[in-house]
KEVO-412413 format. One line per field, with one value per atom (N, C-alpha, C, O): x, y negated, z; residue in three letters. Coordinates in steps of 0.05 Angstrom, whole numbers. Example, Ala and Ser with C-alpha at 12.3 -4.5 7.8 and 13.67 -1.06 7.14 Angstrom:
2
px <- [264 | 246 | 264 | 285 | 257 | 273 | 258 | 268]
py <- [114 | 90 | 66 | 66 | 45 | 21 | -1 | -23]
pz <- [156 | 156 | 156 | 169 | 142 | 143 | 157 | 161]
type <- [Ala | Ala | Ala | Ala | Ser | Ser | Ser | Ser]
//
This chain:
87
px <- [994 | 1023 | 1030 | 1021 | 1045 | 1059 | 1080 | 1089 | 1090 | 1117 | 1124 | 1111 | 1151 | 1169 | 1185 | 1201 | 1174 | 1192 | 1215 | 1208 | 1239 | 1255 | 1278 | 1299 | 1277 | 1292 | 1310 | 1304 | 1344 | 1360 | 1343 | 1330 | 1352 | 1349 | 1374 | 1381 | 1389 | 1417 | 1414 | 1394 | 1448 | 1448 | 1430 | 1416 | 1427 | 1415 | 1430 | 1454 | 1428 | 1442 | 1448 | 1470 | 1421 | 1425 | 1418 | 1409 | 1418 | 1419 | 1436 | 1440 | 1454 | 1457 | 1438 | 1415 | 1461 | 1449 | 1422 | 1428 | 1399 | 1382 | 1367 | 1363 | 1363 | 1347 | 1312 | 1305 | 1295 | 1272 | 1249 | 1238 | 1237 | 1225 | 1190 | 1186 | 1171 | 1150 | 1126 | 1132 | 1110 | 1081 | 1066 | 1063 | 1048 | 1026 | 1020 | 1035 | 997 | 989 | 996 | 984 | 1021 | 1029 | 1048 | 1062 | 1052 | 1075 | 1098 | 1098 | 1112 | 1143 | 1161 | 1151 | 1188 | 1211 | 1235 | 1241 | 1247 | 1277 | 1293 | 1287 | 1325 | 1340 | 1362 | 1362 | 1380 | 1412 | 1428 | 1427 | 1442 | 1460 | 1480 | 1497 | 1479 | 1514 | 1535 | 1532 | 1550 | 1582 | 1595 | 1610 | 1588 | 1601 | 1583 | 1594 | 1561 | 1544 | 1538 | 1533 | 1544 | 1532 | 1515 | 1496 | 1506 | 1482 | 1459 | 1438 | 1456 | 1441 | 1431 | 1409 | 1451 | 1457 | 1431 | 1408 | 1451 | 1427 | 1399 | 1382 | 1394 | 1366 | 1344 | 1323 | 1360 | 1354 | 1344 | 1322 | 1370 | 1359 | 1342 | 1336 | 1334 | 1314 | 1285 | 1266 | 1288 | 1262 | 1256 | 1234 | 1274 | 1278 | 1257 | 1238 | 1274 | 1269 | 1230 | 1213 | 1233 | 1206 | 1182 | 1161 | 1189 | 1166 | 1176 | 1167 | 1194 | 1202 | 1183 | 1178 | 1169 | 1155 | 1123 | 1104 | 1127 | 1094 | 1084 | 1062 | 1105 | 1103 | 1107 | 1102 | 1122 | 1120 | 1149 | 1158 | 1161 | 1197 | 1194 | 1214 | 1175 | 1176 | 1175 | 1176 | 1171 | 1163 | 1188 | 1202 | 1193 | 1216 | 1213 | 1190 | 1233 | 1240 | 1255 | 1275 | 1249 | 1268 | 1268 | 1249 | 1299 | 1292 | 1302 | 1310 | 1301 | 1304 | 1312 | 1300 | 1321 | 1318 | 1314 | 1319 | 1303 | 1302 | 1321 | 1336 | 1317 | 1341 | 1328 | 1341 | 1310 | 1307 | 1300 | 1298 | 1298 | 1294 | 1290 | 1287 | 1289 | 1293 | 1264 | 1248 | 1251 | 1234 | 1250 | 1270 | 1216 | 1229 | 1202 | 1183 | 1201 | 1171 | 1171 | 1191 | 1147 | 1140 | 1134 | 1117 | 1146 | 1142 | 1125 | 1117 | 1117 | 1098 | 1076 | 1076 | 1053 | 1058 | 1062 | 1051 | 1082 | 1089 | 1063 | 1061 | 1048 | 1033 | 1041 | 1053 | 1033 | 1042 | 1023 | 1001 | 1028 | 1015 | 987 | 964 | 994 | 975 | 954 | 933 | 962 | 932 | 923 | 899 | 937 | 904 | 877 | 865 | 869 | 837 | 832 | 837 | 824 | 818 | 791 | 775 | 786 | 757 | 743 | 721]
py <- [-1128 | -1126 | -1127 | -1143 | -1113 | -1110 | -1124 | -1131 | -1132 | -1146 | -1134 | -1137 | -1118 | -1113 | -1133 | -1142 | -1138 | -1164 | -1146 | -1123 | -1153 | -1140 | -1152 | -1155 | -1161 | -1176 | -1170 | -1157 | -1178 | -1174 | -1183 | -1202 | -1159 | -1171 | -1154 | -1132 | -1186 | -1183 | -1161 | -1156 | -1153 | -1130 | -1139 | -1158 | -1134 | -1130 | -1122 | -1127 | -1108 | -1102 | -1078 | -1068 | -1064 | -1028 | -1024 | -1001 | -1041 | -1036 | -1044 | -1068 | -1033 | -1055 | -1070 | -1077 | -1072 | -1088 | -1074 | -1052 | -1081 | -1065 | -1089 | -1113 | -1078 | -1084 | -1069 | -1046 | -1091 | -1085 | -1085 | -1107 | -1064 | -1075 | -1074 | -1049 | -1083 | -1088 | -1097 | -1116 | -1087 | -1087 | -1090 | -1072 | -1115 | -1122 | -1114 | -1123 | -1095 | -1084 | -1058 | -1046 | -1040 | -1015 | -1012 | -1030 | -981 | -978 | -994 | -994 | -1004 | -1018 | -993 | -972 | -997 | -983 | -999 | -1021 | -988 | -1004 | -981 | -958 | -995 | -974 | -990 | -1014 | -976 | -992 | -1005 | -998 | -1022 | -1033 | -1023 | -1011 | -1026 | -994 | -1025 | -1043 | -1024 | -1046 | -1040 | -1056 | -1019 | -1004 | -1023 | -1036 | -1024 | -1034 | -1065 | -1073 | -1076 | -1105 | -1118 | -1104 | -1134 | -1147 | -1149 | -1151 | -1150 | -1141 | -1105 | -1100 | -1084 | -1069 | -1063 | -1055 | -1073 | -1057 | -1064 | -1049 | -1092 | -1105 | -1075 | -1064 | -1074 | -1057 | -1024 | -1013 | -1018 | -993 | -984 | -961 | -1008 | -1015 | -1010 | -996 | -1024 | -1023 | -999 | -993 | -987 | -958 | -933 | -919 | -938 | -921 | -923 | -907 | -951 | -952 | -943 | -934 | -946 | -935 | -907 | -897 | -891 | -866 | -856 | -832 | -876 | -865 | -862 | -846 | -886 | -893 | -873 | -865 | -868 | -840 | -850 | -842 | -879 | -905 | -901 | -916 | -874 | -881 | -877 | -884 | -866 | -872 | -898 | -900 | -913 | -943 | -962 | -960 | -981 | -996 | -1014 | -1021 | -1027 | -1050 | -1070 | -1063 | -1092 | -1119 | -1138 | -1150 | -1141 | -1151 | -1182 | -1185 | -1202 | -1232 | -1239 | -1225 | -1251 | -1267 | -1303 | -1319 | -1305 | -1337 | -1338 | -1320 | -1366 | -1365 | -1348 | -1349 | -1338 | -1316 | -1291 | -1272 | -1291 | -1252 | -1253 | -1275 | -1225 | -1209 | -1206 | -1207 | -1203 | -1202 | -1185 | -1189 | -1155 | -1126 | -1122 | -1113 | -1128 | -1125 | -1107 | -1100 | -1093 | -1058 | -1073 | -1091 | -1066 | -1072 | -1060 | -1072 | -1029 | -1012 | -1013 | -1014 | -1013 | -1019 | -1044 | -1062 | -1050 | -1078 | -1084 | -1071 | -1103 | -1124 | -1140 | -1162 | -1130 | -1154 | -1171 | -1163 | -1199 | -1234 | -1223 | -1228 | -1203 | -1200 | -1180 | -1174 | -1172 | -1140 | -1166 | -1170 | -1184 | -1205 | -1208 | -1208 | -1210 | -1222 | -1248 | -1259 | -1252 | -1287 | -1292 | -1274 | -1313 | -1325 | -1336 | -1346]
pz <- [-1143 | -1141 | -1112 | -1096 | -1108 | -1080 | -1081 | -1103 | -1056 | -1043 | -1010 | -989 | -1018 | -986 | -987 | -1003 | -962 | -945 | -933 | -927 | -928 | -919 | -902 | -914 | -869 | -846 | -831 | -810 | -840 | -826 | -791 | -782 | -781 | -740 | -737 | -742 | -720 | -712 | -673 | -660 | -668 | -650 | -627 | -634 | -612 | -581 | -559 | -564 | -532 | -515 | -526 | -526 | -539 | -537 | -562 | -565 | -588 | -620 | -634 | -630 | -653 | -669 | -685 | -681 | -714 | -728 | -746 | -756 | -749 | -760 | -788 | -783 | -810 | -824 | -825 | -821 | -830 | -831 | -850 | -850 | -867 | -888 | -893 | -890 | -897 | -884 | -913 | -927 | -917 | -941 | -924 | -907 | -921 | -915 | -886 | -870 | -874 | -859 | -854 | -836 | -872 | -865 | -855 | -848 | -853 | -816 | -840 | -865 | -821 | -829 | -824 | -816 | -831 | -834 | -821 | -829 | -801 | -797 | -802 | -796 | -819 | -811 | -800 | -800 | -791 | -787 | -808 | -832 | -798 | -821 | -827 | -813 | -853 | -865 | -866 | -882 | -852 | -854 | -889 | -899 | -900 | -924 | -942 | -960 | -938 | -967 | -952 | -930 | -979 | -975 | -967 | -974 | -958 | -948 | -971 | -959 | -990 | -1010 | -1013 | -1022 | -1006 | -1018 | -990 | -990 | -969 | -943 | -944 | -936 | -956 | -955 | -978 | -973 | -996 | -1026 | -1006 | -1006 | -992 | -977 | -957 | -949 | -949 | -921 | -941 | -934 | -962 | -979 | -995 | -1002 | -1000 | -1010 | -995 | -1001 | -974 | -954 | -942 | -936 | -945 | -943 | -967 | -961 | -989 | -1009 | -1014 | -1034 | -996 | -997 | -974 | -973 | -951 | -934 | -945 | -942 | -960 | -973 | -993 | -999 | -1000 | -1031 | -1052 | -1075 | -1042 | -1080 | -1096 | -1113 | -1083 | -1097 | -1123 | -1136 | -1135 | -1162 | -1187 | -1211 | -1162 | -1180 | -1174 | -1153 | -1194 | -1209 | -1194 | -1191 | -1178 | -1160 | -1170 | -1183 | -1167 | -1165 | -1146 | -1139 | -1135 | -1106 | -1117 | -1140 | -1101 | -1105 | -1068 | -1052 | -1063 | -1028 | -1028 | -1045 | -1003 | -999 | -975 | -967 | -965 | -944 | -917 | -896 | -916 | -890 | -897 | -881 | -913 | -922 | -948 | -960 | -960 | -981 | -996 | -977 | -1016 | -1023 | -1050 | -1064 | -1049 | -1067 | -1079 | -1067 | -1098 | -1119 | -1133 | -1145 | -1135 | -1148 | -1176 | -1178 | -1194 | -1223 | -1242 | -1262 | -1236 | -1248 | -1242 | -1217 | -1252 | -1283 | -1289 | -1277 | -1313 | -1322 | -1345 | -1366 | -1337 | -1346 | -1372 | -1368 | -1409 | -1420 | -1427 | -1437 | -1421 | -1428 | -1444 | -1435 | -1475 | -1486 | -1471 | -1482 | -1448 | -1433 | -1422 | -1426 | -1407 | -1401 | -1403 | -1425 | -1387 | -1405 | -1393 | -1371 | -1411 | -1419 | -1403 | -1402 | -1393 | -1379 | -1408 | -1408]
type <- [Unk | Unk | Unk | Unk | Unk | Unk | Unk | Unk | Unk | Unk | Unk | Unk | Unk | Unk | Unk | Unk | Unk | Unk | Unk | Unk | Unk | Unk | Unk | Unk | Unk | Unk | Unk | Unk | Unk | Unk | Unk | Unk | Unk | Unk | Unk | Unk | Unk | Unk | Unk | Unk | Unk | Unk | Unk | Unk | Unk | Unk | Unk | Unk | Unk | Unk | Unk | Unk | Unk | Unk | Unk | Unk | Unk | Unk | Unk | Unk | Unk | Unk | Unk | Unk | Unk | Unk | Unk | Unk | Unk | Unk | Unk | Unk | Unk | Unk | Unk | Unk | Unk | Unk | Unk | Unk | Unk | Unk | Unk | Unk | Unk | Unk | Unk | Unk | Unk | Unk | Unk | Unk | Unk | Unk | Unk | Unk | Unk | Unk | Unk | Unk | Unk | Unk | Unk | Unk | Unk | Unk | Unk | Unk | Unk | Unk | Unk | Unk | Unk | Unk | Unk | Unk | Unk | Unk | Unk | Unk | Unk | Unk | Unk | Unk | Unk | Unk | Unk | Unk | Unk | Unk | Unk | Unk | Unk | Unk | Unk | Unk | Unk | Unk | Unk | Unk | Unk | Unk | Unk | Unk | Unk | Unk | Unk | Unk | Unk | Unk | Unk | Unk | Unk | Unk | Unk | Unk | Unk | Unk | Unk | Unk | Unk | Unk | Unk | Unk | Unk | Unk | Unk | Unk | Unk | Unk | Unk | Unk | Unk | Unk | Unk | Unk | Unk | Unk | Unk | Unk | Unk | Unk | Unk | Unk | Unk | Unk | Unk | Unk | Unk | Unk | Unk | Unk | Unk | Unk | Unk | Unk | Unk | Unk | Unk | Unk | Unk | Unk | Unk | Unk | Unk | Unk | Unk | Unk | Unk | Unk | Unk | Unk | Unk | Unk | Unk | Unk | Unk | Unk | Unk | Unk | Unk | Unk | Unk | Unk | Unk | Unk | Unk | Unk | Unk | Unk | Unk | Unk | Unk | Unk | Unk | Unk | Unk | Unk | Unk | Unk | Unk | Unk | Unk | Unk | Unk | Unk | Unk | Unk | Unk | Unk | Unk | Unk | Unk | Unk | Unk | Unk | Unk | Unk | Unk | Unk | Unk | Unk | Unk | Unk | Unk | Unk | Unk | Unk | Unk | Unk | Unk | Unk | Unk | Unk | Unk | Unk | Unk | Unk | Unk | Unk | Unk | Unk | Unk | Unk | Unk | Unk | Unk | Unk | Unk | Unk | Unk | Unk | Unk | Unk | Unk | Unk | Unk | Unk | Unk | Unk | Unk | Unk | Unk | Unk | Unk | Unk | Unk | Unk | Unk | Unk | Unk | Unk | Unk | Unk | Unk | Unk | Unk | Unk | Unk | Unk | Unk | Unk | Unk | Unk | Unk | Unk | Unk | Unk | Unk | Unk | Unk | Unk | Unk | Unk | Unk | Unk | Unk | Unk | Unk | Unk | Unk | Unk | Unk | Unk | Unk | Unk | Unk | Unk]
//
C-alpha cells in the first residue's frame, strides 16, 4: 500500500504559497496554492496531480491529516479480512 504525504510550505521572497506531495523515493510534485479551494481541497490536488504524473489517477484515494501534513492512501485494490492468509 502506498501513502502521499502532502506539505503545505508557506511563501518565500520569490514563491508563494506552494503545496507539496511526495511517495517514498519518487520525483515529488509541488503545485501553488488555489486561495479558492480549501486547505483540504489544495492538499487533495497536490496529491492528484501527483499520481497523474505516476500514471496512478486511476486509483481511489482517501486522504486523512495529522497536525503537519496530509496523508492520501491508494485504496485499490481493497483487501477483504477474509483474502488474508493466515500463518
Amino acid at each position: 500500500m502506498r501513502a502521499i504525504i502532502t506539505k503545505y510550505l508557506g511563501p518565500s521572497d520569490t514563491k508563494g504559497s506552494r503545496i507539496k506531495a511526495s511517495v517514498d523515493d519518487l520525483p515529488s510534485v509541488t503545485i501553488h496554492y488555489d486561495d479558492a479551494l480549501s486547505s483540504e481541497q489544495n492538499h487533495v490536488a497536490a496529491a492528484v496531480a501527483l499520481l497523474d504524473r505516476l500514471g496512478w489517477a486511476d486509483r481511489p484515494l482517501a486522504t486523512g491529516c495529522t497536525d503537519a501534513f496530509y496523508v492520501h492512501v491508494l485504496l485499490d485494490p481493497v483487501v477483504r479480512p477474509d483474502q488474508l492468509r493466515r500463518p
